[in-house]
ZAMARGU-4260 file (C-alpha; in steps of 0.2 Angstrom, whole numbers, plus 5000, padded with zeros to 4 digits):
<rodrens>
0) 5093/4718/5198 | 5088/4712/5216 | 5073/4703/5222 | 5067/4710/5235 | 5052/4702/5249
5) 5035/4710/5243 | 5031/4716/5260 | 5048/4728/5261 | 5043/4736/5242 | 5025/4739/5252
10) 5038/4750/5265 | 5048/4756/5250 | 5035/4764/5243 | 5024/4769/5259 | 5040/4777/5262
15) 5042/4786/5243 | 5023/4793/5246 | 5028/4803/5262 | 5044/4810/5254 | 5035/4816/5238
20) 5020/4823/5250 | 5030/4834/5261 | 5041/4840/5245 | 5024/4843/5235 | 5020/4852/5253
25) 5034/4862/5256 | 5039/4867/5239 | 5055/4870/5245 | 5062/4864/5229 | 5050/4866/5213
30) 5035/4858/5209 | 5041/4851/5194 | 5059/4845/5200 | 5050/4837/5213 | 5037/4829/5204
35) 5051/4824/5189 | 5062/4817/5204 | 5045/4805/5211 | 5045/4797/5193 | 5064/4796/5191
40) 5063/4788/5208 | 5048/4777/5204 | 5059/4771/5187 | 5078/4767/5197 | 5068/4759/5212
45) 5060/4746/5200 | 5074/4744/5187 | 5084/4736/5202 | 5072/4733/5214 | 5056/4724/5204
50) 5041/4720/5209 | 5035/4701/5204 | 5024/4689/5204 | 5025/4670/5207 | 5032/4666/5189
55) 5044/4681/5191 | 5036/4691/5180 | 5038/4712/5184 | 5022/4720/5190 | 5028/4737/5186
60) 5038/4741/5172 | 5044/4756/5166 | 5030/4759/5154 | 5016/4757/5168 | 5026/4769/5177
65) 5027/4783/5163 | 5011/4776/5156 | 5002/4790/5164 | 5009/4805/5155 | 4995/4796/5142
70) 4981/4791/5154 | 4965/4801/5148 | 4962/4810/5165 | 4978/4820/5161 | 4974/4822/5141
75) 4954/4829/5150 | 4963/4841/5161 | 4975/4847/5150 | 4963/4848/5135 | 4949/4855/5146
80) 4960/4868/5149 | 4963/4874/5132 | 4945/4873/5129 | 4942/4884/5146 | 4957/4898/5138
85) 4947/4899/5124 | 4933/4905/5134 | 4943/4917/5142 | 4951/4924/5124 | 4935/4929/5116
90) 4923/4935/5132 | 4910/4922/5129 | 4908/4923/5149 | 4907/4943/5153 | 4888/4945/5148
95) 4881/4932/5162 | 4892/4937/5173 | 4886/4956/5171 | 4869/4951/5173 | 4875/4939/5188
100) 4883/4954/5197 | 4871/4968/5191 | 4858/4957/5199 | 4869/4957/5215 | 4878/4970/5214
105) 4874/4975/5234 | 4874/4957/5239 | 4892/4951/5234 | 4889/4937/5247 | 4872/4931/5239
110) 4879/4931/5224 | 4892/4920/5225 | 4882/4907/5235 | 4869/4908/5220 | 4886/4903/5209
115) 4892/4890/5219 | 4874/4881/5222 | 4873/4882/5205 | 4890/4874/5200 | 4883/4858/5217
120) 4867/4856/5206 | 4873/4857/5190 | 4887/4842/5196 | 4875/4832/5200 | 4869/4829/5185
125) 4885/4831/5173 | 4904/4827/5177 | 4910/4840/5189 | 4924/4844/5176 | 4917/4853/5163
130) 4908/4864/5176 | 4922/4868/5183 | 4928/4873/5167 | 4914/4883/5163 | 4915/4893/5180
135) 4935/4897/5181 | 4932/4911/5171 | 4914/4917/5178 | 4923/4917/5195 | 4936/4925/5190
140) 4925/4940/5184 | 4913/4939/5198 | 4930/4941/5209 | 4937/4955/5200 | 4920/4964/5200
145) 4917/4962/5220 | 4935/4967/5222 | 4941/4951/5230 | 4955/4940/5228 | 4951/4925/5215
150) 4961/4911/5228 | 4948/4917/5241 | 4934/4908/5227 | 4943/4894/5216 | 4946/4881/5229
155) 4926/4885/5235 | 4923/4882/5217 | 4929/4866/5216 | 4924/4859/5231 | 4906/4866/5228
160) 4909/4855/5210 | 4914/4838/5220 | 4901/4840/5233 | 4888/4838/5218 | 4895/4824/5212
165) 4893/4814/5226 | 4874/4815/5227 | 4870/4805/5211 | 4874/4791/5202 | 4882/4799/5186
170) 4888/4815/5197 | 4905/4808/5195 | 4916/4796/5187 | 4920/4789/5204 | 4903/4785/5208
175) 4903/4774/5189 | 4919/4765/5195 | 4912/4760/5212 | 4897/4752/5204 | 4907/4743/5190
180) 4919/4736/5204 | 4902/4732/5216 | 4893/4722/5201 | 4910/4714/5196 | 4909/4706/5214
185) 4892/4700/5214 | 4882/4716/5221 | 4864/4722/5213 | 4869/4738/5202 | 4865/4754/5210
190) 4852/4766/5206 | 4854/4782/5200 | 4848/4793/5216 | 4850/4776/5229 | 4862/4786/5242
195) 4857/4805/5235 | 4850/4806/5256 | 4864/4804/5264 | 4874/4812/5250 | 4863/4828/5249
200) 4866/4830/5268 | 4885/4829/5265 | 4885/4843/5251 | 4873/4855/5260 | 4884/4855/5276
205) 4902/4854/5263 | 4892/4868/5254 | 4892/4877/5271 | 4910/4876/5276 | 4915/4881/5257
210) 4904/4896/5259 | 4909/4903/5275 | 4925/4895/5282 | 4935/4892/5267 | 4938/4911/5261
215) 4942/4916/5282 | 4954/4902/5280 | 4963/4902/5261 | 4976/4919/5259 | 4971/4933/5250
220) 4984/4928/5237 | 4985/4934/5219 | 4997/4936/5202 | 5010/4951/5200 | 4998/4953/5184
225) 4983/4953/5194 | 4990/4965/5209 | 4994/4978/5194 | 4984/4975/5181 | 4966/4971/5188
230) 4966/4980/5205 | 4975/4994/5200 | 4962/5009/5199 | 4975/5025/5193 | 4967/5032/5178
235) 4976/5034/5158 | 4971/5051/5149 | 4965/5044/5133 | 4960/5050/5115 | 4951/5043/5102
240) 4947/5049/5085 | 4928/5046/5079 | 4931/5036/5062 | 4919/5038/5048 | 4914/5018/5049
245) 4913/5018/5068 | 4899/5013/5079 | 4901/5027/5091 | 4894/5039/5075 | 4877/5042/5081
250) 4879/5038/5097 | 4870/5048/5108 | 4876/5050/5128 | 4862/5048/5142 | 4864/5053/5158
255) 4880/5061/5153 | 4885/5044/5147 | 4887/5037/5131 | 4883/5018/5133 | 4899/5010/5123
260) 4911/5020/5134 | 4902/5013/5152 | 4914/5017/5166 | 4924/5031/5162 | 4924/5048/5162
265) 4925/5061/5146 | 4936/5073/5150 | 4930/5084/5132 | 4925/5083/5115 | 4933/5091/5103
270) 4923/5096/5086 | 4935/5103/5071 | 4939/5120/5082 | 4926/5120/5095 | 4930/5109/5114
275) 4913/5103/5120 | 4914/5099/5138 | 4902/5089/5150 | 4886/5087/5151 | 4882/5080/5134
280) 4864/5075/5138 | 4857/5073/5120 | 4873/5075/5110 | 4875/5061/5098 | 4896/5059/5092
285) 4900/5061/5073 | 4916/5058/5063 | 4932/5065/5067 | 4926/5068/5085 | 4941/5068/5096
290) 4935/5061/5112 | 4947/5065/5127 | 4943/5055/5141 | 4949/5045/5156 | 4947/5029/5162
295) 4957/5014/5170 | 4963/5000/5163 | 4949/4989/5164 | 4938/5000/5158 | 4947/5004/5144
300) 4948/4987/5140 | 4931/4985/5140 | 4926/4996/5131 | 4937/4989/5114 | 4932/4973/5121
305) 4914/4976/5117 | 4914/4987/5102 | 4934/4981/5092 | 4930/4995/5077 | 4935/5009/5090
310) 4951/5003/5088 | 4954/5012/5072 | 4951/5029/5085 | 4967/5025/5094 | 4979/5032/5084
315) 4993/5047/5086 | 4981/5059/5072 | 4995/5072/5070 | 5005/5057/5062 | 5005/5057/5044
320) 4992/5040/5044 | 4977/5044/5034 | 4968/5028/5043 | 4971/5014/5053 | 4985/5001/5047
325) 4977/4986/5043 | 4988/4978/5058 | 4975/4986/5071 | 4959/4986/5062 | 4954/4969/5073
330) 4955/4967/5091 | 4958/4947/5087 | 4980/4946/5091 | 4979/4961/5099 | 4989/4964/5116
335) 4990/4978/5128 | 5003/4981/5138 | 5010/4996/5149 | 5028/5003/5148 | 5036/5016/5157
340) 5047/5033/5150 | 5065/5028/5153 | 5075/5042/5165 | 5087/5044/5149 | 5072/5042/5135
345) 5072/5054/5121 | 5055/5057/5123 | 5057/5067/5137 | 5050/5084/5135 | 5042/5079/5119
350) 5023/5077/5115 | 5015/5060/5106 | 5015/5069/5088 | 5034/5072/5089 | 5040/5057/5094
355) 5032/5045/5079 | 5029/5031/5090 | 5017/5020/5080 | 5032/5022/5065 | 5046/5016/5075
360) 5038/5003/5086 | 5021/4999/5075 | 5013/5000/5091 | 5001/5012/5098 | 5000/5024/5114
365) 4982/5021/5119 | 4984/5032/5136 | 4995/5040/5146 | 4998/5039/5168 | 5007/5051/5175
370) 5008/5042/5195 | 5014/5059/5204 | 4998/5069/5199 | 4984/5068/5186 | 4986/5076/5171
375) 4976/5089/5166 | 4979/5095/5147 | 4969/5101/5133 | 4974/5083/5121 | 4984/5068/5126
380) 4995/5070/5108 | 4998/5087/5116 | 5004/5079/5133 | 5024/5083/5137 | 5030/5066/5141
385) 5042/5066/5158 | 5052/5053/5166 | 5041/5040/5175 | 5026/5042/5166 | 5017/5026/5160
390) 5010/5024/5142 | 4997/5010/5138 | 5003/5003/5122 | 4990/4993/5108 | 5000/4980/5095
395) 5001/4965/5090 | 5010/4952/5103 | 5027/4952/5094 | 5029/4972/5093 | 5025/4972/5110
400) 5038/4961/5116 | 5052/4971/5103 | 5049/4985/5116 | 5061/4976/5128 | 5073/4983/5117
405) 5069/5000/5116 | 5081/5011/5126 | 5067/5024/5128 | 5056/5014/5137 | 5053/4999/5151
410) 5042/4986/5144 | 5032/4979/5160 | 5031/4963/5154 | 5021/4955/5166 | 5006/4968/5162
415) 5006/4959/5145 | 4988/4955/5139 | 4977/4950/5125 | 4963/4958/5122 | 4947/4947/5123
420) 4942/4944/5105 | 4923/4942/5107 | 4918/4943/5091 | 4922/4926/5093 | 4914/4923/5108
425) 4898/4915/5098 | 4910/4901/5092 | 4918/4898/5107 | 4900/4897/5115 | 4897/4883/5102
430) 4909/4872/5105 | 4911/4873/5124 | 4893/4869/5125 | 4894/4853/5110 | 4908/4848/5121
435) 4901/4847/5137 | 4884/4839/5127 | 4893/4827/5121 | 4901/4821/5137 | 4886/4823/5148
440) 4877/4812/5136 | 4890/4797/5133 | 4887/4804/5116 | 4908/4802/5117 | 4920/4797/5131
445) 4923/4814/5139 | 4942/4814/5133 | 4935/4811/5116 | 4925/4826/5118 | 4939/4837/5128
450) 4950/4834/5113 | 4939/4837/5099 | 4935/4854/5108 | 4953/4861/5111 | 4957/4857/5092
455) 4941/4865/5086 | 4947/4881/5099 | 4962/4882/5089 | 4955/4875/5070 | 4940/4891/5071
460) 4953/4905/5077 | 4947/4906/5096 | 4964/4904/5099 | 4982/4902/5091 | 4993/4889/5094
465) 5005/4900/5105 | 4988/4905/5118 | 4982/4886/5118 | 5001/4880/5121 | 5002/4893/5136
470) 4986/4887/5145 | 4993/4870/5146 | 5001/4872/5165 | 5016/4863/5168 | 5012/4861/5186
475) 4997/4851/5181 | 5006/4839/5169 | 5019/4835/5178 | 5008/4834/5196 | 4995/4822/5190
480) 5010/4810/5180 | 5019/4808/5197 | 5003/4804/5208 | 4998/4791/5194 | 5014/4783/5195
485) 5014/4783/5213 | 4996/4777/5211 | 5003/4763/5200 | 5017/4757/5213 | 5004/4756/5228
490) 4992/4745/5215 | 5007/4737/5210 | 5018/4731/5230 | 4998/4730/5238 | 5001/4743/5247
495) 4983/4754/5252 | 4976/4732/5253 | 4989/4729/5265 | 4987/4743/5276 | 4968/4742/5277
500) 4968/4727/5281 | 4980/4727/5295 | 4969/4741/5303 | 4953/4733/5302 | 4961/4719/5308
505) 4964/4729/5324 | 4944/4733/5325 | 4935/4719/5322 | 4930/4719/5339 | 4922/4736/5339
510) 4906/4737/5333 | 4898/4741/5316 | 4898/4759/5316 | 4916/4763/5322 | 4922/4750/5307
515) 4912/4761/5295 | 4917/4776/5301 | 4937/4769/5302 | 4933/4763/5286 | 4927/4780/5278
520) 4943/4790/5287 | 4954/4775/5278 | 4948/4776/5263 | 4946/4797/5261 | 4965/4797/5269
525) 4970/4787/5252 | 4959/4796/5238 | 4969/4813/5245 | 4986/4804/5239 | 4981/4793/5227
530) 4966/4799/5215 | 4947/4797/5219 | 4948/4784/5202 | 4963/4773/5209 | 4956/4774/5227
535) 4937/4768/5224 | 4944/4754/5213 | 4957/4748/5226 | 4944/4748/5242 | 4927/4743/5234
540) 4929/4724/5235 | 4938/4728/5252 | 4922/4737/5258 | 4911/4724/5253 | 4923/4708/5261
545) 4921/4718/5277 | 4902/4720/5274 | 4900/4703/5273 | 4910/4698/5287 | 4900/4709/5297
550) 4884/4700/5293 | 4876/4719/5287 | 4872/4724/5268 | 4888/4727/5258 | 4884/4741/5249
555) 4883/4753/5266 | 4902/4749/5263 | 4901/4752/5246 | 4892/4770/5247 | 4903/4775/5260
560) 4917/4770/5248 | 4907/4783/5236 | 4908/4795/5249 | 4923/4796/5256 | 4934/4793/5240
565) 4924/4810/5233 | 4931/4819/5249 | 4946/4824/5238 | 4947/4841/5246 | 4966/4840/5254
570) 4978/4837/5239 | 4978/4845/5222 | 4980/4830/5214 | 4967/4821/5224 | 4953/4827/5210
575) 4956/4833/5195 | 4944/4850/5197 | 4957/4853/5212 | 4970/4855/5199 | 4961/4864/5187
580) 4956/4878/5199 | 4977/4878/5205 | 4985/4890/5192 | 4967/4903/5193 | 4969/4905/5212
585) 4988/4906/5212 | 4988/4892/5227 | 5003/4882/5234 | 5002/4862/5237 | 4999/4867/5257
590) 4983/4879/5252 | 4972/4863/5249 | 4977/4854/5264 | 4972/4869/5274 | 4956/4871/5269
595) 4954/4855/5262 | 4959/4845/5280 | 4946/4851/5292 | 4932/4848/5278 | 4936/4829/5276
600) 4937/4828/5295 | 4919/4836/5297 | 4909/4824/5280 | 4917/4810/5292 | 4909/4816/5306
605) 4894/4819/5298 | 4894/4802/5291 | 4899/4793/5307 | 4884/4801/5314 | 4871/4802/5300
610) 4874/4785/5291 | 4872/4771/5308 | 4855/4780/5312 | 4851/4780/5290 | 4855/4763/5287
615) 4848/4753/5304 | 4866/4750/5310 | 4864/4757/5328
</rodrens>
């Protein structure tokens, strides 16, 4: 073990910070391996190089290091987003966002500005987490609906989210810490709408930029599953059997259309010996109906999505299976997936009754693709199979993935996915809402509240433990573990104190606004590397020594400290929204610093300008 001079682990580190920061930008080497290697790093650099104080005594040991891997920010992001799965699982977002589309169908633009002004309002008044939370999903829809890319919306969500919070006291948790730090050092305690002027004028023009630079500037990036599985519009010639329980009996079409089976197109009906073909104007549907019809892949998931009994219609009927088996009587567990005919696959040349599929695999052709032509048959069980032709297959997770083995068929495993089980929805409704109550309240400390909720997601069947263990992103844990140990190091050697006040040093003579507006550049450059928490703790009291020194009202300094550590728009593990919004919109480390950059630059800008003229400083 060495001691080192205090002023050379200030270097160390500095130095430590811009290697992670171009590897996190790169990503040359993994995410993970590159954040795993900053805390390895962080742990041999102070094992033999510590960090002390006059008595000798280590100011960063190897528990403050790892200690972040169980600081609540990281438990709230990580349980936030099993909570936010949960949402996802059972549908509890597809009816607003239906209405929300429906209502602006021919104005995709207005539409999601009315989303995103909602989500600034809203995070004024509520931490900016849960809204996000509540909105991944919705913009996920919304995207899929107006046929955009989601990474064109999710970083626009997330600033929007920010960009509220800094307009109120209780907008975000920074803005709490700020006024701890200023009444801890002698200030009067601040008020909850004291800086929502200049703040409001820094969210409408941030608002601005997220509206109409950010998707020109962000790629029109998206999954492998996304690409195939939402975009794709190639139709699947399906069949459905009419049970006697169903809620389709009765059913009578309008327009043509029967209202459970929205978006896709009946081919036939076919009643005992007698084919009934379009229009059904007035025909209600009755049991044992065979309904031949086609439809995509959404649709088709829809429509079980929104009525689950119809499962018990997709089935092979000229197997010997009186009814349903009890393993598809519930869309809750149920996966669908897409598999193609294998060149050498003794289903070639066969029809579906012949093969016995559902009795070998326990799994269910829902619909068949045929990519070199539409089919055009009398019954998809009467459909020749051929080489190339894709089957949409119904079972339960575990059959599904047994299909890898199947010689007759490829299993495309990426196009893997649950059906929303939204007779659940209601329950899933209840506890999001409770949890973001009880946080918004300080009914409970929002990690409290985050926790309780992924449990309850989990405890009331809204998701198992395999889905909740899958919404935890690796990326995220590991990301936000090494920033707060780098976060602990620069508290730890004085770095971000030493570096500002070398460079005010340097500007003492200028005048008061250039010192705020150095000081508001400063301070945003450090919340992007840090985390808006770390950074507003760290420069509060410096704000207010400088204030002081100038002979002006400390808590100009101490607003802009407000301001500028919100502007956490060029990391992803500058705020925590940033990183929930990662994995939706498929972004890389550099995708926040390109949108992310030019909007800090132009909020400093604004404030240089706005705030002398606001505060009497000019």
């Amino acid at each position: 073990m060495v001691i080192v001079d205090a002023s050379l682990h200030i270097w160390i580190v500095l130095a430590f910070i811009a290697a992670a920061i171009v590897a996190f930008s790169s990503e040359k080497i993994e995410l993970e391996i590159s954040a795993i290697g900053v805390i390895a790093g962080l742990l041999l650099l102070f094992h033999f190089y510590p960090v002390t104080d006059a008595a000798g005594t280590s100011l960063l040991t190897a528990r403050d290091i790892l200690a972040g891997i169980g600081d609540p920010a990281l438990i709230t992001v990580l349980s936030l987003l099993v909570v936010g799965q949960g949402i996802v699982r059972t549908g509890a977002m597809d009816q607003p966002i239906r209405r929300l589309v429906t209502l602006r169908r021919h104005h995709p633009v207005m539409a999601i500005t009315v989303v995103l002004t909602t989500v600034l309002i809203i995070s004024a008044f509520m931490n900016n987490t849960p809204v996000v939370v509540i909105f991944i999903p919705l913009m996920t829809a919304l995207a899929e609906r107006l046929h955009r890319s989601t990474s064109t919306l999710m970083i626009p969500l997330s600033y929007a989210s920010i960009l509220g919070g800094m307009t109120t006291l209780i907008g975000s948790s920074t803005n709490l810490l700020v006024m701890a730090a200023a009444v801890q050092a002698g200030q009067p305690q601040i008020k909850f709408f004291d800086f929502s002027i200049p703040g409001m004028v820094l969210a409408g023009v941030g608002l601005l930029y997220a509206l109409i630079i950010v998707p020109k500037i962000l790629p029109n990036r998206a999954s492998i599953t996304g690409e195939v599985v939402d975009i794709s519009g190639k139709q699947f010639i399906v069949q459905m059997e009419i049970a006697p329980d169903s809620p389709l009996v009765g059913e009578e079409a309008v327009a043509g259309q029967f209202p459970s089976l929205r978006n896709i197109t009946i081919r036939f009906i076919q009643r005992g010996e007698h084919v009934i073909l379009p229009p059904f104007d007035g025909m209600s549907l009755k049991p044992s109906d065979a309904v031949v019809f086609a439809g995509t892949r959404k649709s088709i998931t829809e429509a079980v999505a929104d009525n689950p009994q119809i499962l018990q219609g997709f089935m092979e009927t000229d197997e010997a299976v009186a009814a349903a088996p009890p393993e598809l009587k519930t869309v809750q567990d149920q996966t669908l997936a897409e598999a193609v005919v294998a060149p050498a696959s003794r289903m070639i040349g066969r029809a579906l009754y012949q093969v016995s599929f559902h009795y070998r695999t326990k799994c269910v052709v829902v619909g068949i693709q045929r990519r070199s032509r539409m089919i055009r048959t009398s019954r998809m069980t009467d459909i020749r199979l051929e080489a190339g032709d894709v089957l949409l297959i119904l079972g339960n997770r575990s059959d599904i993935m047994r299909l890898r083995s199947n010689p007759d068929v490829l299993l495309l495993e990426w196009s893997a996915r649950e059906l929303p089980a939204t007779a659940l929805a209601w329950r899933a409704r209840i506890i999001f809402g409770l949890v973001v109550i009880s946080a918004a309240t300080g009914l409970m400390p929002i990690v409290v509240a985050a926790v309780t909720g992924a449990v309850a997601m989990v405890v009331t069947g809204c998701l198992n433990i395999f889905q909740a263990s899958r919404s935890i992103d690796r990326k995220i844990l590991l990301l936000i573990w090494a920033a707060l140990g780098l976060g602990a190091a620069m508290h730890a050697t004085g770095g971000a104190s030493f570096i500002a006040h070398g460079v005010l040093s340097l500007l003492m003579g200028a005048g008061t606004p250039v010192i705020l507006s150095v000081f508001f550049l400063m301070v945003a450059f450090f919340t992007n590397i840090l985390s808006n928490n770390a950074t507003a703790v760290l420069f509060t009291p410096i704000g207010i020594s400088i204030g002081l020194e100038l002979g002006v009202d400390p808590m100009i300094f101490v607003y802009a400290v407000i301001f500028a550590a919100n502007c956490s728009f060029a990391t992803p593990m500058g705020y925590q929204t940033n990183l929930l919004v990662m994995g939706p919109g498929h972004y890389k480390f550099i995708d926040f610093f390109r949108a992310g950059a030019p909007l800090v630059i132009i909020l400093w800008l604004v404030f240089s300008i706005f705030a002398p003229f606001y505060y009497g400083l000019m």
